[in-house]
PDB file of N, CA, C and O in Angstrom:
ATOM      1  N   UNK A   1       1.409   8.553 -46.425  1.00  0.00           N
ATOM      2  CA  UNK A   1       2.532   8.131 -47.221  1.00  0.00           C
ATOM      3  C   UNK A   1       2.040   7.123 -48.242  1.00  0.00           C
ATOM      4  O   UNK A   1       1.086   6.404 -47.944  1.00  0.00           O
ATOM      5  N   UNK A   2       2.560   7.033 -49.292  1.00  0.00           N
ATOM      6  CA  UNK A   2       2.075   6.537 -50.511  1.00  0.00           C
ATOM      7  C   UNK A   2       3.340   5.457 -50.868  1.00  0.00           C
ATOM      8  O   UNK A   2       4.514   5.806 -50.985  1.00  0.00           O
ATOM      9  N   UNK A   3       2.801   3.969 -51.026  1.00  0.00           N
ATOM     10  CA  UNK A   3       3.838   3.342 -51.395  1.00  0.00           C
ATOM     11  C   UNK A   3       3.567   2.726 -52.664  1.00  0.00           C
ATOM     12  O   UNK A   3       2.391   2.837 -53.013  1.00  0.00           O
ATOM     13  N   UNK A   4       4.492   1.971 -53.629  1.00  0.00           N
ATOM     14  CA  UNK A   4       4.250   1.429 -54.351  1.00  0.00           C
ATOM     15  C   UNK A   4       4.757   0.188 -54.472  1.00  0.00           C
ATOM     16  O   UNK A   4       5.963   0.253 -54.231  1.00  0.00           O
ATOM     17  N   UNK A   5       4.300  -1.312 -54.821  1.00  0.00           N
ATOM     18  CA  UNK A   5       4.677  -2.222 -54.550  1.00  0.00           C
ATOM     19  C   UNK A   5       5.340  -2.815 -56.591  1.00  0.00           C
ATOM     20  O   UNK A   5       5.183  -2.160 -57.621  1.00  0.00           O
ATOM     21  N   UNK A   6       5.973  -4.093 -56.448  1.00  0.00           N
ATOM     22  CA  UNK A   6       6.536  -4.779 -57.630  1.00  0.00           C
ATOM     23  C   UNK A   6       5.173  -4.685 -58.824  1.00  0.00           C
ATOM     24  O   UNK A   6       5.397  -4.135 -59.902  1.00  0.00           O
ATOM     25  N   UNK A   7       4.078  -5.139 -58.589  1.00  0.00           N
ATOM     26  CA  UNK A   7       2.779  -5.463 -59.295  1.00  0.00           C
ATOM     27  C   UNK A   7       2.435  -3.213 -59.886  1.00  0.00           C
ATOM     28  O   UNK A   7       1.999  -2.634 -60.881  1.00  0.00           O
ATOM     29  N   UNK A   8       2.788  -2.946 -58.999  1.00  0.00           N
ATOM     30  CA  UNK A   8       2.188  -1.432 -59.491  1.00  0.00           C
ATOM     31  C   UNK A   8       1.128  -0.854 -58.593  1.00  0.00           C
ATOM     32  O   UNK A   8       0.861   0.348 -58.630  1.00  0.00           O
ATOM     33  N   UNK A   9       0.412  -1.850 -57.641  1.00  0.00           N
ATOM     34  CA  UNK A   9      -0.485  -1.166 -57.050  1.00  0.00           C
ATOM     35  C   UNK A   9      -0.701  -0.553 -56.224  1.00  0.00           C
ATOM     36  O   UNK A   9      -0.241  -1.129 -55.239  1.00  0.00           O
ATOM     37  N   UNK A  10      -1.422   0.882 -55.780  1.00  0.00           N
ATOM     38  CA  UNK A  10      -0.843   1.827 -54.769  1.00  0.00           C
ATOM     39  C   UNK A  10      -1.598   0.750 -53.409  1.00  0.00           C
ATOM     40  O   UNK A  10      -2.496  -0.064 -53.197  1.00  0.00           O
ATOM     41  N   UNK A  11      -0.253   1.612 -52.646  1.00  0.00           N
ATOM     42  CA  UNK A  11      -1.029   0.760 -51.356  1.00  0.00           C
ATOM     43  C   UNK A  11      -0.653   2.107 -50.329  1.00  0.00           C
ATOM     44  O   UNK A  11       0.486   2.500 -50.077  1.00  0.00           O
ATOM     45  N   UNK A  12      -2.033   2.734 -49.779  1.00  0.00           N
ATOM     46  CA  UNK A  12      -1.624   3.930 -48.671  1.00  0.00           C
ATOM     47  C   UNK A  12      -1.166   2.943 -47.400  1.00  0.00           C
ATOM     48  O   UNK A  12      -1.619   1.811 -47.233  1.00  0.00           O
ATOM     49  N   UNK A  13      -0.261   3.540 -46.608  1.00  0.00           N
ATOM     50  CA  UNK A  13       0.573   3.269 -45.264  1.00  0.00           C
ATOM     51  C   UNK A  13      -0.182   4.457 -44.539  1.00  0.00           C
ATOM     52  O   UNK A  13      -0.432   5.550 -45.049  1.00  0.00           O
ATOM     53  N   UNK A  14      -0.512   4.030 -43.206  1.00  0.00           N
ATOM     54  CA  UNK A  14      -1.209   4.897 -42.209  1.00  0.00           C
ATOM     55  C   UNK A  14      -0.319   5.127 -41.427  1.00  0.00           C
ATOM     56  O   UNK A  14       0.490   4.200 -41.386  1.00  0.00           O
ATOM     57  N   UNK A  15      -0.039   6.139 -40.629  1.00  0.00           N
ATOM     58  CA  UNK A  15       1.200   6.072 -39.658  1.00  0.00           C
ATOM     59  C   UNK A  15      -0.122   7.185 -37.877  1.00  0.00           C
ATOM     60  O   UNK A  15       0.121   7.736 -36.803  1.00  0.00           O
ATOM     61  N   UNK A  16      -1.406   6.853 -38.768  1.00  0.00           N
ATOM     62  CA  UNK A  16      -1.802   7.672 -37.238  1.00  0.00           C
ATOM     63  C   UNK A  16      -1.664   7.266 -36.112  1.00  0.00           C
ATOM     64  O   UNK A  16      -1.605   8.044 -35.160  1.00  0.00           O
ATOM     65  N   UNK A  17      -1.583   5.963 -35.985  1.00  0.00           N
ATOM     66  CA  UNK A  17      -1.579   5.420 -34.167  1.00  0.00           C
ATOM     67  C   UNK A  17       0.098   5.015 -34.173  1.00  0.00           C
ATOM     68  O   UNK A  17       0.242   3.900 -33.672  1.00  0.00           O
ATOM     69  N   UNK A  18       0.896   5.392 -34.440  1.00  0.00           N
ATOM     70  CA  UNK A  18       2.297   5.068 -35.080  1.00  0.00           C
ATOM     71  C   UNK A  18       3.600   5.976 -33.871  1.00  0.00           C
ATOM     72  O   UNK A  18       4.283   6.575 -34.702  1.00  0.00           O
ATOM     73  N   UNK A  19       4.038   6.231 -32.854  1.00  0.00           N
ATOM     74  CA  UNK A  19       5.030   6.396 -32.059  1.00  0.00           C
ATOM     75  C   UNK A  19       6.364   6.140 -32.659  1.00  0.00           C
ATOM     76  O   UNK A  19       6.675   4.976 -32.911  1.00  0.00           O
ATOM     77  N   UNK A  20       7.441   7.424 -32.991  1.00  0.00           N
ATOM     78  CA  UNK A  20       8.397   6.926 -33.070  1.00  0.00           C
ATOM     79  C   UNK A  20       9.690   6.946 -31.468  1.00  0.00           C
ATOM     80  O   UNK A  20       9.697   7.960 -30.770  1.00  0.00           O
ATOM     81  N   UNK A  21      10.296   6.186 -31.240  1.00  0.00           N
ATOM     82  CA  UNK A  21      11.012   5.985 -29.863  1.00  0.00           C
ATOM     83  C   UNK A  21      12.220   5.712 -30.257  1.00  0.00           C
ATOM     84  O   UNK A  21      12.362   4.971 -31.230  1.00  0.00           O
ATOM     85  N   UNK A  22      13.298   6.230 -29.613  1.00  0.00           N
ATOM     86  CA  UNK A  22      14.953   5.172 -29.138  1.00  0.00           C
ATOM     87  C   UNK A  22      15.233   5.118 -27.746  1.00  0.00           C
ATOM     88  O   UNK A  22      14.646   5.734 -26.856  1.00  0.00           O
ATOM     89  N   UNK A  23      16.561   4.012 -27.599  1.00  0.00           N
ATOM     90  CA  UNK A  23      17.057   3.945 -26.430  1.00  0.00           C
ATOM     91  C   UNK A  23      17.943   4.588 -26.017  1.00  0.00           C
ATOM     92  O   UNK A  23      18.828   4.413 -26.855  1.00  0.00           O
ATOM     93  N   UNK A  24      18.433   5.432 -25.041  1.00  0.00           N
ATOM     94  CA  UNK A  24      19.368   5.798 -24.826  1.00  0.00           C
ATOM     95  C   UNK A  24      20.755   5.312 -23.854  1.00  0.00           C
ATOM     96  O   UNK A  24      21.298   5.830 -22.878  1.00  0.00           O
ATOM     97  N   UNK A  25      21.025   4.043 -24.656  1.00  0.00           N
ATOM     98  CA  UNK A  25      22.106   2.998 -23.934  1.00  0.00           C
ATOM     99  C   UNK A  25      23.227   2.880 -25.093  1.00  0.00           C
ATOM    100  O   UNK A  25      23.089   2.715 -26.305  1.00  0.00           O
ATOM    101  N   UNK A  26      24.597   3.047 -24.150  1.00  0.00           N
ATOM    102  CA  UNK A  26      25.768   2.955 -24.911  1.00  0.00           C
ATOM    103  C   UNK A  26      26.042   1.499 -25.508  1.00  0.00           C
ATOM    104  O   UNK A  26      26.892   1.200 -26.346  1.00  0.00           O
ATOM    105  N   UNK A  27      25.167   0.710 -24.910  1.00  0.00           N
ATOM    106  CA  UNK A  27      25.389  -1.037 -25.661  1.00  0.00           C
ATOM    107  C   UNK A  27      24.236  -0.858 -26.861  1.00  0.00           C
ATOM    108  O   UNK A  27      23.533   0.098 -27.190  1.00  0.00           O
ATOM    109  N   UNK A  28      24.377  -2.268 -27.376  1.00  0.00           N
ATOM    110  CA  UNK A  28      23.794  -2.594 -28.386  1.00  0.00           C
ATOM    111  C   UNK A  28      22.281  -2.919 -27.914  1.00  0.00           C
ATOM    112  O   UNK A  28      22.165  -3.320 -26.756  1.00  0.00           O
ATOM    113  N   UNK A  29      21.175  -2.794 -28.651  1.00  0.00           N
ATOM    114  CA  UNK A  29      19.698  -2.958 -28.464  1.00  0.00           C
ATOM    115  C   UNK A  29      19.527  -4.304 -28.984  1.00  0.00           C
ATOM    116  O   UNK A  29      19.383  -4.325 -30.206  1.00  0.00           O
ATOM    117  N   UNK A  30      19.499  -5.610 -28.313  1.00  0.00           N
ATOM    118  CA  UNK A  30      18.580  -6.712 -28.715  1.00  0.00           C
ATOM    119  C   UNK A  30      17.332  -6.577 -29.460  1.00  0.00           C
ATOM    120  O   UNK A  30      16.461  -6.251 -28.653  1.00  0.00           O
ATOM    121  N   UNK A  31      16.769  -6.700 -30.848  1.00  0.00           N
ATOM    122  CA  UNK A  31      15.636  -5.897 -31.155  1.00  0.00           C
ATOM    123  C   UNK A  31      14.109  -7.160 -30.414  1.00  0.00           C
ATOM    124  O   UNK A  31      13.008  -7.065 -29.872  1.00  0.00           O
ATOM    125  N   UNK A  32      15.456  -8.631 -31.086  1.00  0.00           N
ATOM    126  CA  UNK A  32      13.800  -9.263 -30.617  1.00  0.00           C
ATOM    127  C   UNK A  32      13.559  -9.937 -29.451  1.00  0.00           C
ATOM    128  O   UNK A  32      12.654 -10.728 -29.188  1.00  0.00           O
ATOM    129  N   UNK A  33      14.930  -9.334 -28.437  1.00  0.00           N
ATOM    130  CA  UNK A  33      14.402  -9.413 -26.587  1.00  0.00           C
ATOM    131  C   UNK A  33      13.801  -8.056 -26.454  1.00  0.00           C
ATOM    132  O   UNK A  33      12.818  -8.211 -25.730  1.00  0.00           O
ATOM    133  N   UNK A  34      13.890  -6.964 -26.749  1.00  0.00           N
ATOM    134  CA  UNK A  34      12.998  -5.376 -26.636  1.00  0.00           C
ATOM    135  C   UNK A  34      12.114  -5.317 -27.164  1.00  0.00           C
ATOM    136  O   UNK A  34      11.435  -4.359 -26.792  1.00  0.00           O
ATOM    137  N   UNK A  35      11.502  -6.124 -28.251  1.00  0.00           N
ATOM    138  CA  UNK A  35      10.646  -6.250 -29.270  1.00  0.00           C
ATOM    139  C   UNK A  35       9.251  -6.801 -27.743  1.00  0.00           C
ATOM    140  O   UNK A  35       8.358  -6.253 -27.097  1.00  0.00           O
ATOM    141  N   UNK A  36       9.899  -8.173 -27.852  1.00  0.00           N
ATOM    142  CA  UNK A  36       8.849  -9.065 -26.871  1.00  0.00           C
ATOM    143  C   UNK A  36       8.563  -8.798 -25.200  1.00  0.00           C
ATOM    144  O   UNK A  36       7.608  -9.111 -24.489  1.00  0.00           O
ATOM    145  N   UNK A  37       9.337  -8.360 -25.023  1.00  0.00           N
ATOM    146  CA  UNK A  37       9.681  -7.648 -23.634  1.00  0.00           C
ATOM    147  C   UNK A  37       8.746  -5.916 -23.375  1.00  0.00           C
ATOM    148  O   UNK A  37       8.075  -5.562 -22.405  1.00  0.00           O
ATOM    149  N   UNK A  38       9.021  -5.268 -24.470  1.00  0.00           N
ATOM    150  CA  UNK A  38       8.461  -4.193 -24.567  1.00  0.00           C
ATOM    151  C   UNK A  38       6.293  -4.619 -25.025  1.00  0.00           C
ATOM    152  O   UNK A  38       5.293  -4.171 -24.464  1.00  0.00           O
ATOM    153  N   UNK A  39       6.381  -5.365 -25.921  1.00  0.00           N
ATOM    154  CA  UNK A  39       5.003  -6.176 -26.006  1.00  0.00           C
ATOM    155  C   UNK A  39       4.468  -6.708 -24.587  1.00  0.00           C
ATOM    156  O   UNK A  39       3.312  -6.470 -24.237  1.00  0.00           O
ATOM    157  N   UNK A  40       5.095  -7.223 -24.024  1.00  0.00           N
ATOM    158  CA  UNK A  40       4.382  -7.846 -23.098  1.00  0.00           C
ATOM    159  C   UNK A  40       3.626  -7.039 -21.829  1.00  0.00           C
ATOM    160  O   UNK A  40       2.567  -7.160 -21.213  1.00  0.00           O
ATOM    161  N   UNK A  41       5.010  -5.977 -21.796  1.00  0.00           N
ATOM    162  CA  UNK A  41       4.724  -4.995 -20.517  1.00  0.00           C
ATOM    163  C   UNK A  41       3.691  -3.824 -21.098  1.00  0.00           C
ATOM    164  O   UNK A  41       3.025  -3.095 -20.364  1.00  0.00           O
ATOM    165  N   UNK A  42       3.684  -3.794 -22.095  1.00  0.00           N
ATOM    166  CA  UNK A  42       2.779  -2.911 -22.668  1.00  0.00           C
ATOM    167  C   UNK A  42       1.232  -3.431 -22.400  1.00  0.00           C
ATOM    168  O   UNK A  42       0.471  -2.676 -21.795  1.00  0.00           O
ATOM    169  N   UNK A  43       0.869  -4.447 -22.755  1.00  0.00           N
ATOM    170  CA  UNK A  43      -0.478  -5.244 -22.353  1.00  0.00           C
ATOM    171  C   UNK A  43      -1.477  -4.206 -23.616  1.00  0.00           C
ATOM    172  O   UNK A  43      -2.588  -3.771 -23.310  1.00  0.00           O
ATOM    173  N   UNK A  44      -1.088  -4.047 -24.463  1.00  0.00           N
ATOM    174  CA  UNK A  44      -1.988  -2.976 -25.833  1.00  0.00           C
ATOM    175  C   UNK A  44      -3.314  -4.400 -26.132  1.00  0.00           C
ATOM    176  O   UNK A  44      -3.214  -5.620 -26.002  1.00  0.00           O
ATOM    177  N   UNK A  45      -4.554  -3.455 -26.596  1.00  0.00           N
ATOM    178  CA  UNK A  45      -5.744  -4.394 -26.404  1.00  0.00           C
ATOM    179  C   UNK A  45      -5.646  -4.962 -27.796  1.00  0.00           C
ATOM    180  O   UNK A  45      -5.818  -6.157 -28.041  1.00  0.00           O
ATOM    181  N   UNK A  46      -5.334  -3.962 -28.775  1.00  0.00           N
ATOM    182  CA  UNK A  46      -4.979  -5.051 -30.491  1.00  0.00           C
ATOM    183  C   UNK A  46      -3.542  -4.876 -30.928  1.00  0.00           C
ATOM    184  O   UNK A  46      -3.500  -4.793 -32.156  1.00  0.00           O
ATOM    185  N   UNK A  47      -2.569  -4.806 -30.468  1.00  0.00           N
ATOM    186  CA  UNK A  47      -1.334  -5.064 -30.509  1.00  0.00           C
ATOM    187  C   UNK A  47      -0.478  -4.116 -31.209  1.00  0.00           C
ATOM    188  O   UNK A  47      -0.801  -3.179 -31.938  1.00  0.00           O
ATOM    189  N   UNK A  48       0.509  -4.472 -30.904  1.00  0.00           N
ATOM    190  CA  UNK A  48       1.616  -3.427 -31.351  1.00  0.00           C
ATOM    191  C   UNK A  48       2.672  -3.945 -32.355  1.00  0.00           C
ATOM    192  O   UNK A  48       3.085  -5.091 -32.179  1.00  0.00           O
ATOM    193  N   UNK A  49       3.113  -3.276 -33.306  1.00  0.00           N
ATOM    194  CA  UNK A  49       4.216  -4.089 -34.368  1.00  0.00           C
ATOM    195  C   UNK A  49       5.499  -3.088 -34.038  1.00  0.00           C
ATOM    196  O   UNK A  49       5.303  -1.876 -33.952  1.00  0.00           O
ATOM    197  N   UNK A  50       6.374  -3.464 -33.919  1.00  0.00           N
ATOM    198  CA  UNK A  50       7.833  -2.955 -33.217  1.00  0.00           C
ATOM    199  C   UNK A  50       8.634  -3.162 -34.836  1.00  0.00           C
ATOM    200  O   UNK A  50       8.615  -4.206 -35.487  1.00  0.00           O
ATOM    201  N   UNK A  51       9.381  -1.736 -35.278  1.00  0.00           N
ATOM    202  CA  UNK A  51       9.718  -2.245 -36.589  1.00  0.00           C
ATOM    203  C   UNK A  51      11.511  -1.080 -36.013  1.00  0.00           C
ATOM    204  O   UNK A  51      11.472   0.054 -35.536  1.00  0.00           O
ATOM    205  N   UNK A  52      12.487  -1.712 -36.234  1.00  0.00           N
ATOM    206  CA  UNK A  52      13.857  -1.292 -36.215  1.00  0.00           C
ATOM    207  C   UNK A  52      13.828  -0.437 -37.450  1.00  0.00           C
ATOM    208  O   UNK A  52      13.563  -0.856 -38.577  1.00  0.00           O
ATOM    209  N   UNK A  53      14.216   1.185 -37.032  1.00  0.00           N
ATOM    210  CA  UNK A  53      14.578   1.744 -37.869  1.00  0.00           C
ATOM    211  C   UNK A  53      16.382   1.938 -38.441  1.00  0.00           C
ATOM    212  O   UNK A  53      16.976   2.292 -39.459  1.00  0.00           O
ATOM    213  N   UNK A  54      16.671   1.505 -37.208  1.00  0.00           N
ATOM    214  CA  UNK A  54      18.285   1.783 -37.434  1.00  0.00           C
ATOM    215  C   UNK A  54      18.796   2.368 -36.216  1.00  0.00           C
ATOM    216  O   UNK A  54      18.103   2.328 -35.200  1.00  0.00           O
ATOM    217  N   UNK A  55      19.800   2.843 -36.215  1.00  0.00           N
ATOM    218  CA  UNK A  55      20.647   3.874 -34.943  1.00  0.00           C
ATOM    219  C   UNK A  55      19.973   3.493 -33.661  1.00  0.00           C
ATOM    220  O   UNK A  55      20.339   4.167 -32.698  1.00  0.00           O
ATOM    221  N   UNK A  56      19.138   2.637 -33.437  1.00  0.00           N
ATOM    222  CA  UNK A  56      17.959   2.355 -31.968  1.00  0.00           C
ATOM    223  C   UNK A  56      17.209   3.121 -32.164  1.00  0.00           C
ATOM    224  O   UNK A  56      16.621   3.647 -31.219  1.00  0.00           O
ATOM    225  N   UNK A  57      17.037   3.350 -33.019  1.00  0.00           N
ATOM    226  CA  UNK A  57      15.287   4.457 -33.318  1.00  0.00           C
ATOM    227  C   UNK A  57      14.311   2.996 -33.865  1.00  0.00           C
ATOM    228  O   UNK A  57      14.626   2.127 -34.679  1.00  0.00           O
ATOM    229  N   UNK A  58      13.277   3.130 -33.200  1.00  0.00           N
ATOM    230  CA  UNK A  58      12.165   2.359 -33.758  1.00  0.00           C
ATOM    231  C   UNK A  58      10.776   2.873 -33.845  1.00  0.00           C
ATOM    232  O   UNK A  58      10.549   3.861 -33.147  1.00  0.00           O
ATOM    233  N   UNK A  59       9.874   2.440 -34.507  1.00  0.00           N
ATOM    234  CA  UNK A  59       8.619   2.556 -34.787  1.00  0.00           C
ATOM    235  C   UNK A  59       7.475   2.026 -33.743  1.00  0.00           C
ATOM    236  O   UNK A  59       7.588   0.824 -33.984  1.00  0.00           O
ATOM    237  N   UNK A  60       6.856   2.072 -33.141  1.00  0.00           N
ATOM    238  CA  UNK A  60       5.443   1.652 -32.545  1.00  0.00           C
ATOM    239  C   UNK A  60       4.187   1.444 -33.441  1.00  0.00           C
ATOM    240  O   UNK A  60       3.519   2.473 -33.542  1.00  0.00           O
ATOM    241  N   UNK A  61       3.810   0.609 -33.964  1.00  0.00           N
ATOM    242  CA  UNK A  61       2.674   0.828 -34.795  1.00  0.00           C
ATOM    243  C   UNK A  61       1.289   0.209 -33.821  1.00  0.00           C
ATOM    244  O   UNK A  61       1.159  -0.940 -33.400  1.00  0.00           O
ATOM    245  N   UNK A  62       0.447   1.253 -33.657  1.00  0.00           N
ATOM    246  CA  UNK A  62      -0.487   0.605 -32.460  1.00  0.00           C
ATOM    247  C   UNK A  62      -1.803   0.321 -33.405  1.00  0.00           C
ATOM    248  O   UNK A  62      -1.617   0.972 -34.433  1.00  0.00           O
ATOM    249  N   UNK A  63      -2.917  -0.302 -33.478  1.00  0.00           N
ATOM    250  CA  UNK A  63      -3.804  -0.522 -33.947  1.00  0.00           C
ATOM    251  C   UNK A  63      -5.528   0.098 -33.181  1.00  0.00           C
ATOM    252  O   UNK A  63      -6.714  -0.212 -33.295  1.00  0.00           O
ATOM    253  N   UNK A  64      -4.819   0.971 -32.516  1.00  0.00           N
ATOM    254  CA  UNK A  64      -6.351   1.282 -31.502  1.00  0.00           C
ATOM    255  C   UNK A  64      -5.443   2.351 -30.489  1.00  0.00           C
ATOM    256  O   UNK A  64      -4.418   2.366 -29.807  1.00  0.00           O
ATOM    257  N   UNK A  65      -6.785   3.376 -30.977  1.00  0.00           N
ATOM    258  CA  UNK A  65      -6.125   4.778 -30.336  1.00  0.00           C
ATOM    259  C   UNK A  65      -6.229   4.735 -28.811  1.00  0.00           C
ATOM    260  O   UNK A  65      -5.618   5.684 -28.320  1.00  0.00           O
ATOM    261  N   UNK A  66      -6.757   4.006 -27.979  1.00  0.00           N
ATOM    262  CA  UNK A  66      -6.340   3.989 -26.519  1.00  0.00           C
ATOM    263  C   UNK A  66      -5.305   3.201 -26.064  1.00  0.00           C
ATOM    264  O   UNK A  66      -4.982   3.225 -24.876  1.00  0.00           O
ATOM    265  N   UNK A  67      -4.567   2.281 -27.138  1.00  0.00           N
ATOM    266  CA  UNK A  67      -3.149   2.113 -26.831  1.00  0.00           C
ATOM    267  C   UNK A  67      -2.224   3.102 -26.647  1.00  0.00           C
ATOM    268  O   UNK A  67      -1.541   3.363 -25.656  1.00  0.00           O
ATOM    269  N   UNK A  68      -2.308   3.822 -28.144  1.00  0.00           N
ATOM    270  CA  UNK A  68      -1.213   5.262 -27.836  1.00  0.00           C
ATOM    271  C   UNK A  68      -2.068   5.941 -27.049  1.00  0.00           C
ATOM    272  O   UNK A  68      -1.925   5.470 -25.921  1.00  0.00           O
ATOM    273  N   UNK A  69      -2.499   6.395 -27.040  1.00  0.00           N
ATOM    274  CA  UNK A  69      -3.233   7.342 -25.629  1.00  0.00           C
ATOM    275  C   UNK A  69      -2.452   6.548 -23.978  1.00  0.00           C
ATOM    276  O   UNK A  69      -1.817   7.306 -23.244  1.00  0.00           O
ATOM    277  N   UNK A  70      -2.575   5.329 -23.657  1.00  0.00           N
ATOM    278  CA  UNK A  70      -1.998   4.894 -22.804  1.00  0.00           C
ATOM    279  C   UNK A  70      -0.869   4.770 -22.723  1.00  0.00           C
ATOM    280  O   UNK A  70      -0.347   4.498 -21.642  1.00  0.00           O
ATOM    281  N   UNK A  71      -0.140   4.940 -23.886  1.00  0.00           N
ATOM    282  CA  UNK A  71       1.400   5.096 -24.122  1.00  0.00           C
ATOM    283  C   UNK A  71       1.898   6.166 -23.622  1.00  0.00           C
ATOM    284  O   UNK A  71       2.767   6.369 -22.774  1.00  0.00           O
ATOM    285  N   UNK A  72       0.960   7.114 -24.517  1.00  0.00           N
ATOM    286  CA  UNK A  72       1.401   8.639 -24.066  1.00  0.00           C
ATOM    287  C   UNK A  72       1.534   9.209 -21.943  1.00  0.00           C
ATOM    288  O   UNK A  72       2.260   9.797 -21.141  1.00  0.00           O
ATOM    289  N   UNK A  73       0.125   8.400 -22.072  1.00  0.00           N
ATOM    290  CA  UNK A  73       0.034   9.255 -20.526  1.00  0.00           C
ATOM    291  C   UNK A  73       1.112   8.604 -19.597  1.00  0.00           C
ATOM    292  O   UNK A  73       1.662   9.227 -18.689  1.00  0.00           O
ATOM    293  N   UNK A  74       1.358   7.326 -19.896  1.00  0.00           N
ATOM    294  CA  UNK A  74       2.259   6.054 -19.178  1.00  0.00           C
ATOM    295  C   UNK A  74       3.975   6.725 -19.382  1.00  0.00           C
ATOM    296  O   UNK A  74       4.862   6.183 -18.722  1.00  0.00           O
ATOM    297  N   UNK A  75       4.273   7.702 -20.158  1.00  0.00           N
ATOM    298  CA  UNK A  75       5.641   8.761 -20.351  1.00  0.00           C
ATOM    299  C   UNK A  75       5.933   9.653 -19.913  1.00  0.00           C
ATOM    300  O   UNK A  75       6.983  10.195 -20.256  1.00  0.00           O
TER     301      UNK A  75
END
């Protein structure tokens, strides 16, 4: 994906180590008690960025492919 910023300069977005997830709860999603809560129990070796897409759909952005690999098998 190709973005472009105010200045003009391209900046590529990587989405390979990238998980998209929701919850399936009739209440509302706390993003930054699920945010830190979901970080912690995860234990990822270079970390994870949790980004709210909307509707409780969110993003996983992992930085090191044996995080998602451990994501995956851990589902």
């Amino acid at each position: 994906m190709w973005q472009f910023n105010l200045e003009e300069e391209l900046i590529l977005t990587s989405y390979e180590y990238c998980l998209v997830g929701c919850f399936l709860v009739a209440s509302i999603v706390h993003f930054d008690s699920m945010r830190n809560n979901m970080a912690n129990v995860w234990h990822s070796i270079r970390g994870v960025i949790i980004t709210d897409l909307g509707e409780k759909d969110f993003v996983f952005r992992y930085y090191y492919e044996v995080d998602v690999d451990s994501q995956i098998i851990d589902t």
